[in-house]
Legacy VTK file of the C-alpha trace (Angstrom):
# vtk DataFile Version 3.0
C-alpha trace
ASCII
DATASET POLYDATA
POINTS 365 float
-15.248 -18.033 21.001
-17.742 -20.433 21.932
-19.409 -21.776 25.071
-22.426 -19.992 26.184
-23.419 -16.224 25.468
-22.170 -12.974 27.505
-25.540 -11.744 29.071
-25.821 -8.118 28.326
-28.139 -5.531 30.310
-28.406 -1.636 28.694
-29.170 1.473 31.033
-30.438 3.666 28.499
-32.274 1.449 26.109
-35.446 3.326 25.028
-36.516 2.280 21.480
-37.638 5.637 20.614
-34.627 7.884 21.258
-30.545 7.942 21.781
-27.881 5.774 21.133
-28.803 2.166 21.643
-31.360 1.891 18.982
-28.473 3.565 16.576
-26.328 1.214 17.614
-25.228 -0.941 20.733
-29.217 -2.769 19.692
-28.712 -3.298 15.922
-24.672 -4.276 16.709
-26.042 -7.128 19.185
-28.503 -8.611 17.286
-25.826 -9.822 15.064
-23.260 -10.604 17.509
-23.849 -14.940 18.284
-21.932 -15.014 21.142
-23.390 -11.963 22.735
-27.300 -11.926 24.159
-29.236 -9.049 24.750
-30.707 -9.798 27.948
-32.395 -7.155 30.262
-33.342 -3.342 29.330
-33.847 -0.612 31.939
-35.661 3.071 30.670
-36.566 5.444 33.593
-40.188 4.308 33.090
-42.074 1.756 32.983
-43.862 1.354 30.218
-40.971 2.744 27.917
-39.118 -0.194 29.632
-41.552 -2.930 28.666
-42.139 -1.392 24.798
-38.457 -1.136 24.113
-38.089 -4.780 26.005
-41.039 -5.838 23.531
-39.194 -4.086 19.999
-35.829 -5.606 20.894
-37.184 -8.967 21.576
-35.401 -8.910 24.757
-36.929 -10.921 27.510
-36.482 -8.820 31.320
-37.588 -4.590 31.446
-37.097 -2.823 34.293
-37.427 1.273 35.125
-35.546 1.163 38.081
-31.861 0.122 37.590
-31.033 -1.121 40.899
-33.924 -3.454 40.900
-31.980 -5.174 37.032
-28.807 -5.274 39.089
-29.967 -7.327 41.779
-32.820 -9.710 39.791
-30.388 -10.508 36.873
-27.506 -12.517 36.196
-25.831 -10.488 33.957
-22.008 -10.695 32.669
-22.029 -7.306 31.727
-24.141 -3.832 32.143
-24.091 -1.030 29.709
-24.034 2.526 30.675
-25.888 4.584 27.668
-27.762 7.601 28.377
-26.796 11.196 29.178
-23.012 12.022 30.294
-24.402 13.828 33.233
-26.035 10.485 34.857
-22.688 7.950 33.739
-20.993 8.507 37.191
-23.718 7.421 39.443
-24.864 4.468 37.252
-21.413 3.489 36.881
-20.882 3.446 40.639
-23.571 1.536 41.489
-23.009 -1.216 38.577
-19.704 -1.666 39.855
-20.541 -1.169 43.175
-23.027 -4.287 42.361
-19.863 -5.756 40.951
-21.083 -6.272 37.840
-18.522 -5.860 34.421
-19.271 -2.472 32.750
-19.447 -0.876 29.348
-19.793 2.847 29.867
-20.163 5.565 26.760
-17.292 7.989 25.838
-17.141 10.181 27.984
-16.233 8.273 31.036
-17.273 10.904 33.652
-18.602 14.743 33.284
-14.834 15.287 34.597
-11.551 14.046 35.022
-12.440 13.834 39.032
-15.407 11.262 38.087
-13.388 9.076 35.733
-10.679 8.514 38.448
-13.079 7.733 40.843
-14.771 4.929 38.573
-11.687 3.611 37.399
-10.614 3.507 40.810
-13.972 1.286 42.005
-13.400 -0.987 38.909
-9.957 -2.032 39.947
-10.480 -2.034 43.629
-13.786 -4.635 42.526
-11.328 -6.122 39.847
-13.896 -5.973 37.144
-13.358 -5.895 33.667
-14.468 -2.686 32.014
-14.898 -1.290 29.193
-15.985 2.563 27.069
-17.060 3.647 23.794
-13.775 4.779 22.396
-14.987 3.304 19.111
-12.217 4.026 16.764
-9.901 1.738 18.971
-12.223 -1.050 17.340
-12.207 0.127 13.981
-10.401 -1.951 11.142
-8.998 1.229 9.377
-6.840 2.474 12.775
-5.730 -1.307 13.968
-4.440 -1.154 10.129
-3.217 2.281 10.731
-1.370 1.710 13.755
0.189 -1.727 12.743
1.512 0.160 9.401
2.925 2.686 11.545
4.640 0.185 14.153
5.655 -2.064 10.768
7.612 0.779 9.759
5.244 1.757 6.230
6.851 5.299 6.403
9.601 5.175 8.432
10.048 7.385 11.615
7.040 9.349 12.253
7.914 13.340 12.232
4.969 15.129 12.077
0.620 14.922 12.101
-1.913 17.009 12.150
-5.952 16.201 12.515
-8.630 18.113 11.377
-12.450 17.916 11.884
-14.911 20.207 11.221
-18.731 19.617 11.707
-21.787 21.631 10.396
-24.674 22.746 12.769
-23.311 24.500 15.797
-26.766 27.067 15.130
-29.188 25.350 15.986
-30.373 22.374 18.239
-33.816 20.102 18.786
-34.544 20.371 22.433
-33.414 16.963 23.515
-29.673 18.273 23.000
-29.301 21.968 24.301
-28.927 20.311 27.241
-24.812 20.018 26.091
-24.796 24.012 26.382
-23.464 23.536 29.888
-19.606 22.860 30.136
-20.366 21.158 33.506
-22.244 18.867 31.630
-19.667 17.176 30.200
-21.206 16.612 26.593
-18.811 19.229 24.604
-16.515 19.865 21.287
-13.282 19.034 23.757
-14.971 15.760 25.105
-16.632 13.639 22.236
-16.086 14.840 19.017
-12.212 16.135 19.592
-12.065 13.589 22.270
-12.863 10.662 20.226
-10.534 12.127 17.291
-7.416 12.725 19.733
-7.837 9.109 21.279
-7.698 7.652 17.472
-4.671 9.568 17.282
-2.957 8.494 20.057
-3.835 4.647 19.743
-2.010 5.150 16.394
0.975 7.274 17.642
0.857 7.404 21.087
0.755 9.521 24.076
1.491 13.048 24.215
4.381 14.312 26.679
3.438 18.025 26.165
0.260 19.981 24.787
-0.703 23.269 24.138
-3.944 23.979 23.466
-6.832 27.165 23.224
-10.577 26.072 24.013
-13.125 28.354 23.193
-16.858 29.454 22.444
-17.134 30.707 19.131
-21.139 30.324 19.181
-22.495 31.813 22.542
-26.395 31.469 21.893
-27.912 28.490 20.290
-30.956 28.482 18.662
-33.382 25.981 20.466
-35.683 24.163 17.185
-39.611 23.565 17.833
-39.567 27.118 21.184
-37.369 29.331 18.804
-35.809 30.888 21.740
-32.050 31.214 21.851
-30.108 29.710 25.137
-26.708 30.786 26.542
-23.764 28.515 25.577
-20.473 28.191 27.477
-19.758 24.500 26.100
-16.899 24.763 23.793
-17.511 24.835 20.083
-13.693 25.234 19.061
-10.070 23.299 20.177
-7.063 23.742 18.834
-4.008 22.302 20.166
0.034 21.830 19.629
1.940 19.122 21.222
4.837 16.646 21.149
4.014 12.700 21.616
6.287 10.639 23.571
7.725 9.539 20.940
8.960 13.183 19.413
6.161 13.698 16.685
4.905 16.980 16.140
1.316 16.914 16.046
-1.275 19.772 15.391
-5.448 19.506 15.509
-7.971 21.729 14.820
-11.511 20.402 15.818
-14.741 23.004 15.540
-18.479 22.352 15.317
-19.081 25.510 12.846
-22.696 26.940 11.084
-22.208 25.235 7.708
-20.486 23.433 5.064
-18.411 21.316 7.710
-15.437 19.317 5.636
-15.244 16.285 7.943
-12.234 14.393 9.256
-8.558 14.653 7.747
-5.847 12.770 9.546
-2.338 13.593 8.134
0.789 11.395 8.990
4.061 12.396 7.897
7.069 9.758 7.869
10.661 9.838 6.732
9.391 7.608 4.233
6.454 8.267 2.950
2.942 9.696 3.754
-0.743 7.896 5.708
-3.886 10.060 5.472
-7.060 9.314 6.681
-10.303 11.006 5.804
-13.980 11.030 6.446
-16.694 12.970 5.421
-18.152 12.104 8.892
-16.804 11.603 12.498
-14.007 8.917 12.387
-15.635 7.054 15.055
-19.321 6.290 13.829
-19.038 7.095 9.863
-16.879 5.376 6.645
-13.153 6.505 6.618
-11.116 6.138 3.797
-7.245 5.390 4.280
-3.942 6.596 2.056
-0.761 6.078 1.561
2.017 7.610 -0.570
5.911 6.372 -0.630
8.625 8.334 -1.528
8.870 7.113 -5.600
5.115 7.876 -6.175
3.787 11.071 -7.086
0.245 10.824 -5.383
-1.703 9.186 -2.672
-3.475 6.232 -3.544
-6.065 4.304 -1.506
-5.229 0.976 0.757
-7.361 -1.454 1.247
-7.368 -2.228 4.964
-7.516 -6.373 5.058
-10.409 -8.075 5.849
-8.714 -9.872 8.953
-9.319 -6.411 11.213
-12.920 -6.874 10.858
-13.994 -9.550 13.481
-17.600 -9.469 13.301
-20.104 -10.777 11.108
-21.349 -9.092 7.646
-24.705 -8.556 8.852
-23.699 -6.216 11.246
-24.784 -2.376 9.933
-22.377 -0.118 8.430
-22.186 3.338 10.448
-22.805 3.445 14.054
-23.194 0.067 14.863
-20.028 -1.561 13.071
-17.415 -0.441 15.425
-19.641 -1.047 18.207
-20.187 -4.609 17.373
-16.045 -4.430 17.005
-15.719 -3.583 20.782
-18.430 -5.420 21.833
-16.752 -8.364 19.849
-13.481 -7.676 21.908
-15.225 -7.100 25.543
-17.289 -10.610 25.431
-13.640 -12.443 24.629
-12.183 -10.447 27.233
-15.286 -11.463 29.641
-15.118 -15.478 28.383
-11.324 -15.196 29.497
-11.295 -12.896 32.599
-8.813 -10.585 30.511
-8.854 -6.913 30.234
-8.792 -5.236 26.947
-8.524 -2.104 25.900
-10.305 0.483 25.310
-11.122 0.052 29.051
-11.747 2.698 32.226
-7.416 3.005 32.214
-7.535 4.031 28.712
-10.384 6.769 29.482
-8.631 8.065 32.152
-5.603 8.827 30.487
-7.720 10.485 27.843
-9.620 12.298 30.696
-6.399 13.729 31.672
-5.207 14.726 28.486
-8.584 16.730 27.854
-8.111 18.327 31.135
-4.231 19.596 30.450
-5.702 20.849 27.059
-8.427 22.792 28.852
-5.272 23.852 31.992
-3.568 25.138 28.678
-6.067 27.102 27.385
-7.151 28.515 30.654
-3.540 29.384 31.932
-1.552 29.849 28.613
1.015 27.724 29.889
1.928 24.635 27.894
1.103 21.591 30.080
3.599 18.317 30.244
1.758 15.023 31.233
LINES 1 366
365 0 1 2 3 4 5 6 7 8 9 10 11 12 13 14 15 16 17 18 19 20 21 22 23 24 25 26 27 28 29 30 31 32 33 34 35 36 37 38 39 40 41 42 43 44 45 46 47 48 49 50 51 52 53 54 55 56 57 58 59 60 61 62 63 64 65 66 67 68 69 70 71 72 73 74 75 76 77 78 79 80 81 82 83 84 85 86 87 88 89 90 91 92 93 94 95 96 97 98 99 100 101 102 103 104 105 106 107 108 109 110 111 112 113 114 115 116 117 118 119 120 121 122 123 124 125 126 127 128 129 130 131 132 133 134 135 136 137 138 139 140 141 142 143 144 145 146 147 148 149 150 151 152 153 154 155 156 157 158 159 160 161 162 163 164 165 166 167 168 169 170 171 172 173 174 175 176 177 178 179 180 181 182 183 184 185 186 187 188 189 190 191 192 193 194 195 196 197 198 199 200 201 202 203 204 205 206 207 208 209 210 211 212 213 214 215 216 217 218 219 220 221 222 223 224 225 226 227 228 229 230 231 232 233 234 235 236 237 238 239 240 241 242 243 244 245 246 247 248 249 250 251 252 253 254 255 256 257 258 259 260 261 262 263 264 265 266 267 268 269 270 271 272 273 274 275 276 277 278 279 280 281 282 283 284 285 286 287 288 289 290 291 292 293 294 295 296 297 298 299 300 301 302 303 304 305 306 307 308 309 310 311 312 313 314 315 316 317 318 319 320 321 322 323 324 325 326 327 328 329 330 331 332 333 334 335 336 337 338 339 340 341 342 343 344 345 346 347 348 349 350 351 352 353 354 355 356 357 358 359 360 361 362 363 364
């Protein structure tokens, strides 16, 4: 790209827990066209150690105070889902450019609300749909749209995660469905969205959300607390195009099998799989054509990886990948995708799933 570097602040940057020392941290300290500029913890002196272990040179525990001292092209939104909407607000309000974490909002009400501010502001946004960065679905997608198997009929997605027993305390906070932080929003969400960047939107959707767990057992107090966030979704639907498509996602006790993406063509077959969550772990990619007998593996190319090979594997990779994409869109004064548009339309589509479930009624969107 060139020119000078996007200046990046974090919300949410504390060294010692949550996502941006997994990722957004060890994904920009490879990036050369991206610098991390300003961190902002809700204390103080988490602020200035995390400032200190990052090498980054502003800390700040009060986020309004980083939003009108800095320069910077572009705030991130990482902490709790609970806390995106009012962040969000008031980075955009401070018309700053904003990277937000998947979930948008804690509901579809929030999310229009913030995508509404970010146009009004005309600010280029951007959330952590990572698979839409990830070289194995921009390979999927194009070998879809090329025509690899012909006219897509049918897909199903699987997913299925151990360890819906038992929690550390820092998470049983995602036991409330209000919260936002659920089965239906992040892990099926993420999965779905992958899905639909590959085959597209859905026109109708059936779907059954439901606690299968009701008590989780809270690690390091032993008690057990009350649970209404979904643990299980299942859904039926048909995409705008006329694929049938069926998914299963569930956070179960044990023995989880991971990720299985199944696409069926009139001429041949595209499977994805995982032992992990499609979005943050390795993925493998297969193909089978109508003279073979079995799948074999494809290689995606090395052209839908735009970062550099220093970048981590796992969580950070397909971070760096949208992060790659948002400081080009920044540099240009282009939106690109996934931005607040994108998460809106997935915000709806994760609220006609839950209307289905609730109602029994299949929803059209």
């Amino acid at each position: 790209m060139g020119g000078r570097k996007i200046r990046v602040g974090i919300i949410g940057a504390n060294v010692g827990y949550g996502w941006t020392p997994r990722s957004h941290a060890p994904a920009i300290a490879e990036m050369p066209e991206i610098e991390f500029s300003a961190v902002c913890t809700s204390r103080e002196e988490t602020a200035k150690e995390s400032a200190d272990a990052y090498g980054v040179p502003l800390a700040f525990s009060n986020h309004k105070e980083m939003l009108d001292k800095t320069d910077l092209d572009v705030v991130a939104v990482v902490v709790r889902v609970p806390k995106h909407y009012d962040l969000a607000m008031d980075v955009l309000k401070a018309g700053k450019n904003i990277y937000t974490e998947w979930p948008l909002g804690a509901n579809l009400k929030e999310a229009e609300k913030m995508t509404h501010l970010a146009k009004e502001k005309s600010l280029l946004t951007m959330v952590g749909l990572q698979s839409r960065a990830a070289p194995i679905f921009l390979y999927l997608r194009d070998l879809i749209h090329e025509g690899h198997i012909g006219e897509v009929l049918s897909a199903n997605m699987r997913q299925f995660s151990s360890g819906v027993l038992s929690r550390p305390p820092g998470r049983t906070w995602q036991k409330d469905v209000e919260l936002g932080a659920t089965t239906l929003t992040i892990p099926f969400g993420h999965s779905i969205d992958a899905l639909c960047m590959c085959l597209g939107e859905f026109a109708s959707v059936s779907g059954n959300v439901s606690t299968k767990v009701p008590q989780w057992h809270e690690q390091e107090t032993n008690r057990m607390v009350q649970v209404s966030s979904p643990d299980t979704v299942m859904i039926t639907g048909i995409l705008e195009s006329g694929t049938a498509v069926s998914a299963h996602v569930s956070a179960i006790p044990y023995h989880g099998s991971g990720y299985r993406f199944e696409i069926y063509g009139r001429e041949g077959t595209l499977v994805v799989t995982s032992n992990d969550a499609p979005s943050t772990g390795s993925s493998k990619l297969w193909g089978g054509q109508p003279n073979g007998t079995d799948l074999v593996e494809l290689e995606v190319p090395e052209t839908y990886t735009k970062v550099p090979s220093s970048v981590p594997s796992g969580a950070p990779f397909n971070i760096a990948q949208l992060w790659d994409r948002f400081a080009e869109g920044i540099k240009t004064n282009t939106e690109v995708e996934p931005n607040f548009s994108t998460a809106l339309t997935r915000h709806k589509l994760l609220d006609a799933i839950q209307k289905s479930s609730d109602t029994g009624i299949t929803q059209k969107l």
